[in-house]
VOKOLGU-135223 format. One record per residue (C-alpha): residue in one letter; x, y, z. Coordinates in steps of 0.5 Angstrom, whole numbers, plus 500, padded with zeros to 3 digits. Example, Ala and Ser with C-alpha at 12.3 -4.5 7.8 and 13.67 -1.06 7.14 Angstrom:
A525491516;S527498514;
//
This chain:
X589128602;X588122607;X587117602;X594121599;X597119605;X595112607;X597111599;X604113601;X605109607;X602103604;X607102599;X612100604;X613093600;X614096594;X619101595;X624095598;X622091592;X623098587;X629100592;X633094594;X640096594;X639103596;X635100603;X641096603;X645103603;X641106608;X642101613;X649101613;X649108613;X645108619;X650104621;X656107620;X653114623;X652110630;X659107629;X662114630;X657117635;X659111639;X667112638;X665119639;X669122632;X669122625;X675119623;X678118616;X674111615;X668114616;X669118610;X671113606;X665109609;X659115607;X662117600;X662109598;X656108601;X653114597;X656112591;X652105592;X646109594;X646113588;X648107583;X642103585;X637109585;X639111578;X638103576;X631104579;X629110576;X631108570;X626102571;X621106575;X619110568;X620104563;X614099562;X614093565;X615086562;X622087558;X628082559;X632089559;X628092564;X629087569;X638087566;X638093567;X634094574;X638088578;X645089573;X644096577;X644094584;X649089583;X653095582;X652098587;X655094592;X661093588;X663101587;X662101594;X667095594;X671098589;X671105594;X672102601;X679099598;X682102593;X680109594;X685112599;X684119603;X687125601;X689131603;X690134596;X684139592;X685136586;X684129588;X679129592;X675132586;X677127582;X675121588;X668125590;X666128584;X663121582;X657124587;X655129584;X655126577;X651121579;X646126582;X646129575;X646123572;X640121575;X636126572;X639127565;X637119565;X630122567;X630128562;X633122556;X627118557;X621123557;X625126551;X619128548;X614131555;X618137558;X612136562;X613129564;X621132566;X619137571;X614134574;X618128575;X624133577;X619136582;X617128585;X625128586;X625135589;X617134594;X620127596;X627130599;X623136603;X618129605;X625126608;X626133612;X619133615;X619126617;X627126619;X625132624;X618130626;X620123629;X627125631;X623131635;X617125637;X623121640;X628127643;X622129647;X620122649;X626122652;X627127655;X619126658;X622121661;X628123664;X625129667;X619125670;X623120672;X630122674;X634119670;X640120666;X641118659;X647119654;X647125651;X650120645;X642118645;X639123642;X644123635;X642115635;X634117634;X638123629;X642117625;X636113625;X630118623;X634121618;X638116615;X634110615;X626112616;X626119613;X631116607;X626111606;X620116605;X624119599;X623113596;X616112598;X614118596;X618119590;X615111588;X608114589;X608120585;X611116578;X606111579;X600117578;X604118571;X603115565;X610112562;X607112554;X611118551;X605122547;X601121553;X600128556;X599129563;X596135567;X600139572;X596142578;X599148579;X599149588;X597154591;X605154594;X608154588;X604160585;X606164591;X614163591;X614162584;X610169582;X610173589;X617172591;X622168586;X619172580;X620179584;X626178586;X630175580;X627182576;X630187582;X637183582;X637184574;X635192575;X641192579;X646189574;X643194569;X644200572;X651197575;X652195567;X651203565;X656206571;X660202568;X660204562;X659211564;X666211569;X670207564;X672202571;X672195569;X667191573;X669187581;X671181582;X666180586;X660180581;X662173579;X659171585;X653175585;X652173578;X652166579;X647168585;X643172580;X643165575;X641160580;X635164582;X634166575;X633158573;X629157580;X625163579;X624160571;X622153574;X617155580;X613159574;X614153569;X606151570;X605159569;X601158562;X600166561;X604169554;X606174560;X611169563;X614167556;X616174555;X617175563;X622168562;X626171555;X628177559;X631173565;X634170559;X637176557;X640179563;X643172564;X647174558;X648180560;X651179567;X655173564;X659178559;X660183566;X663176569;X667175563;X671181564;X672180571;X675174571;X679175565;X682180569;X684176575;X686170569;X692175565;X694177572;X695170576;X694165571;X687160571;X687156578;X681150580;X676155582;X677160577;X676154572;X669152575;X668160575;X669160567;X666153567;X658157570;X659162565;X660158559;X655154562;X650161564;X652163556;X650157552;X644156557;X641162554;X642162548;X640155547;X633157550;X632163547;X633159541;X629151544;X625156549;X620149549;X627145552;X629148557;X630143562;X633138557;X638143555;X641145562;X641138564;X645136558;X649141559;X650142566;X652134566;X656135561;X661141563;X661138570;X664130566;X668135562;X671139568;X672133573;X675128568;X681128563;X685132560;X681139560;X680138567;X680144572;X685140575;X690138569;X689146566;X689149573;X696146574;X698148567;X696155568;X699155574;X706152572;X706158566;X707162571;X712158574;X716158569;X715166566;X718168573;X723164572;X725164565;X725173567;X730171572;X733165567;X732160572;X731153569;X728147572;X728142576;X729147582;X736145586;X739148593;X743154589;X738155583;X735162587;X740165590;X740171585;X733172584;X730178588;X726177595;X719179592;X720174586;X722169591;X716170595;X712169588;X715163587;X714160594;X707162594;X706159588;X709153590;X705153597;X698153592;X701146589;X703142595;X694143597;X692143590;X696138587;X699131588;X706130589;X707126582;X705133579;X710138582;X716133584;X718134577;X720142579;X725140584;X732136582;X734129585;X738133592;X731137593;X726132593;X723130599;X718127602;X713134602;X713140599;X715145605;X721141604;X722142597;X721149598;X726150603;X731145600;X731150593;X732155597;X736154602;X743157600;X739163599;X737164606;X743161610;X748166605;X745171601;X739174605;X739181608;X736182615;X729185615;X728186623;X731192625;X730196631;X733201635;X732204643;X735209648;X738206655;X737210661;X742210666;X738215671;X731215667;X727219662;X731225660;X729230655;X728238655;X721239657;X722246657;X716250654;X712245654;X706243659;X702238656;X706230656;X702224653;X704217653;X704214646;X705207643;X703205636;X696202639;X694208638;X694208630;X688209628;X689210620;X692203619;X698207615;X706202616;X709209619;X704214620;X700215626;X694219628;X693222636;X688225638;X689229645;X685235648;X680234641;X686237638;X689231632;X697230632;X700226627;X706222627;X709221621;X716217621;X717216613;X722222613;X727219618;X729212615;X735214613;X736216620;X734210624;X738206620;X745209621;X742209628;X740201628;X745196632;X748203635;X747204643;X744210645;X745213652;X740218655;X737221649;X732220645;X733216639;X728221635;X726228637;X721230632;X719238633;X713242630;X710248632;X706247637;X708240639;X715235640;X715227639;X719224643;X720217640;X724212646;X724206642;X722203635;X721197631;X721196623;X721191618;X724192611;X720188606;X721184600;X718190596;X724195600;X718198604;X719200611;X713198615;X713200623;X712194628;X713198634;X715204638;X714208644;X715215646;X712221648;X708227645;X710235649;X704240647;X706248649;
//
């Protein structure tokens, strides 16, 4: 174990000569880091400045990779390898200069998706060059994966040495240092060191495989792996699949289509499916075949129970960017499957192909989440106004005949467009006069006559003045209770529940809409606006608000009065 450790630690040299580029991304990302502790914010530039150097670091990480696992002494090699890290500066050029900060969803998925391909990127080219091992791709995978845990521990265990020094000496000494210190000793632990050591680690790790393809390779199945992967991954996946099952048979039994929230839940299930599969991979037993076929299986099961769930959201509000990626993990949870239960000796090079190419799909082009959302979303644009034959582009008068609740619609979806999408894709729904520089005044612009000229007033409110005080006939009665509807318990828009004595009285104002608007804009001198008698009891309503919505619905915003009990 020593010998390990002294061999990870004295490699230091050939990791900055394997790694250049990516060392030479950490430091300036340490840099940037300190930069803002010292300015004391996170500005737009600090963003800019850590995606692009990110995108460098990933760039110059995937050419030494792709070296690492390739024999030396090759002219393409060493094109490939330097070819690498020059471009990794220039997309770091190309990023801090031509790339603007945005605002809007879909832009910022087209900006910083770049990450995450290059993440996956990463470990598809491992998977392409191990094509032939599927053990060389997992234990090259888990290298990644133990050199990450490796930063986290050398990140904590130095920032922990150097806080703690610190703070030694400002106690003993009776000193005051910045807080601003410690998130320095942060930056540098790490960013710069711990980076550092993934690099170290992953490095050491390659070297002790053999890079020729029909050379095998022994993997060593820890103790800590067994217990995750046997005793807690694979228990778990099985219970959550138990659970979908019977939930599957009360679905068939009710008749009721599934929740919308068994979409998370399913995704849930199939990241620790795949987790659970991963960890039990060095599991050689025919048990843990069988074990991972049924995983498959319920994977397949859960995705058709997604599938309708999110149908149903699609037909009712049309495709949005989070619902396409939904519709992208459960295409992607199918073919995953399927493919494995047919290939179950690929299985890795099946999802990350996959996975890879769904996420390239989803980002970038024409079937994008961004460019099919938008088109979904502006179906729905366009059914609500052909209903009302209302054409585009949108001018000040277009929706002055249009019912309140669809106007409400059409406002909502326009909301949705001014944070998902570019002004050069919604400035099309308005004509020349309505567009302006953002969207709530474009919005506002199309419908501008309709609120000025033909909107009906929503806010009512009626009450009753005193000239000498409360006056009500309180004979026959020997209980008063003050009320006000913070005293509503059941959360109804006109009905209010009370509780006085342990006896339970209810207030319902639903029959008496007719009433209080022939009283709305009337002075009422000394009397109550309402007197609500009941066998054993009498409300006396002082004062009320309400608001008539866009559907006609009253909803009660407040009241005030009394209840008399005999």
């Amino acid at each position: 174990m020593m010998k390990k450790r002294r061999e990870i630690f004295s490699n230091r040299w050939q990791s900055l000569m394997q790694f250049p580029s990516a060392h030479l991304a950490l430091v300036f990302l340490m840099a940037v880091a300190m930069r803002e502790i010292y300015l004391s914010m996170f500005s737009v530039l600090f963003t800019k400045l850590v995606a692009g150097w990110l995108v460098a670091l990933l760039i110059a990480v995937l050419g030494s990779v792709y070296v690492l696992h390739q024999k030396p002494c090759k002219n393409r090699i060493c094109y490939a390898f330097w070819g690498s890290q020059l471009l990794a500066i220039l997309c770091w050029i190309w990023y801090f200069f031509l790339v603007e900060e945005s605002f809007v969803y879909s832009e910022n998925l087209f900006q910083y998706g770049i990450l995450l391909l290059l993440v996956l990127v990463i470990f598809a080219v491992i998977a392409f060059l191990m094509w032939k091992n599927e053990k060389k791709i997992w234990y090259s995978w888990t290298s990644i994966f133990q050199s990450l845990a490796f930063w986290l521990l050398a990140g904590i265990v130095v920032w922990g040495g150097l806080s703690a020094a610190i703070l030694s000496i400002e106690k003993l000494f009776e000193l005051d240092f910045s807080s601003d210190l410690y998130w320095y000793f942060a930056a540098f632990s790490f960013i710069l060191l711990g980076g550092s050591f993934i690099f170290n680690h992953y490095l050491f790790a390659i070297k002790q495989m053999p890079i020729e393809q029909d050379e095998d390779i022994d993997i060593e199945d820890s103790r800590i792996r067994k217990i995750f992967g046997v005793y807690i991954f694979l228990p778990l996946a099985f219970v959550y699949l138990a659970i979908f099952l019977a939930y599957g048979i009360k679905i068939l039994v009710s008749g009721v289509w599934p929740k919308g929230i068994i979409v998370m839940l399913g995704i849930g299930f199939f990241v620790r499916g795949v987790l659970t599969i991963y960890a039990t991979f060095p599991q050689k037993w025919q048990k843990f075949e069988l074990l991972r076929k049924i995983l498959f299986c319920g994977f397949l099961f859960v995705s058709i129970m997604m599938a309708i769930a999110l149908g149903q959201r699609i037909l009712q509000y049309g495709i949005s960017i989070n619902r396409y990626f939904i519709m992208m993990a459960i295409f992607l949870i199918v073919v995953f499957s399927v493919f494995s239960l047919i290939f179950p000796k690929n299985i890795f090079r099946i999802l990350i192909s996959f996975l890879f190419g769904l996420s390239l799909l989803s980002l970038y082009g024409p079937l994008s989440a961004t460019n099919v959302s938008f088109r979904s979303q502006q179906s729905q644009l366009d059914a609500i106004l052909m209903k009302n034959d209302i054409n585009f582009p949108l001018q000040s008068w277009s929706l002055q005949k249009i019912k309140w609740e669809e106007v409400d619609r059409i406002n909502n979806l326009l909301r949705d467009f001014d944070h998902t999408y570019s002004k050069t894709q919604w400035s099309q729904f308005f004509g020349t006069e309505c567009q302006k520089e953002t969207m709530s005044e474009s919005r506002f612009c199309a419908w501008i006559d309709l609120v000025d000229a033909t909107r009906e007033e929503t806010y009512f409110s009626v009450s009753s003045d005193y000239d000498a005080g409360f006056i009500a006939d309180i004979s026959g009665y020997s209980k008063l209770y003050s009320l006000s509807d913070s005293r509503s318990t059941n959360g109804s828009d006109s009905s209010y529940e009370f509780t006085f004595g342990n006896k339970k009285y209810e207030l319902d104002f639903s029959p008496y809409w007719d009433e209080l608007y022939q009283l709305h804009d009337k002075r009422i001198v000394n009397k109550p606006v309402l007197e609500i008698e009941q066998p054993t009891h009498k409300f006396i309503i002082d004062s009320v608000s309400w608001e008539k919505e866009y559907s006609g619905k009253n909803v009660i915003n407040y009241f005030n009065g009394y209840l008399l009990v005999k």
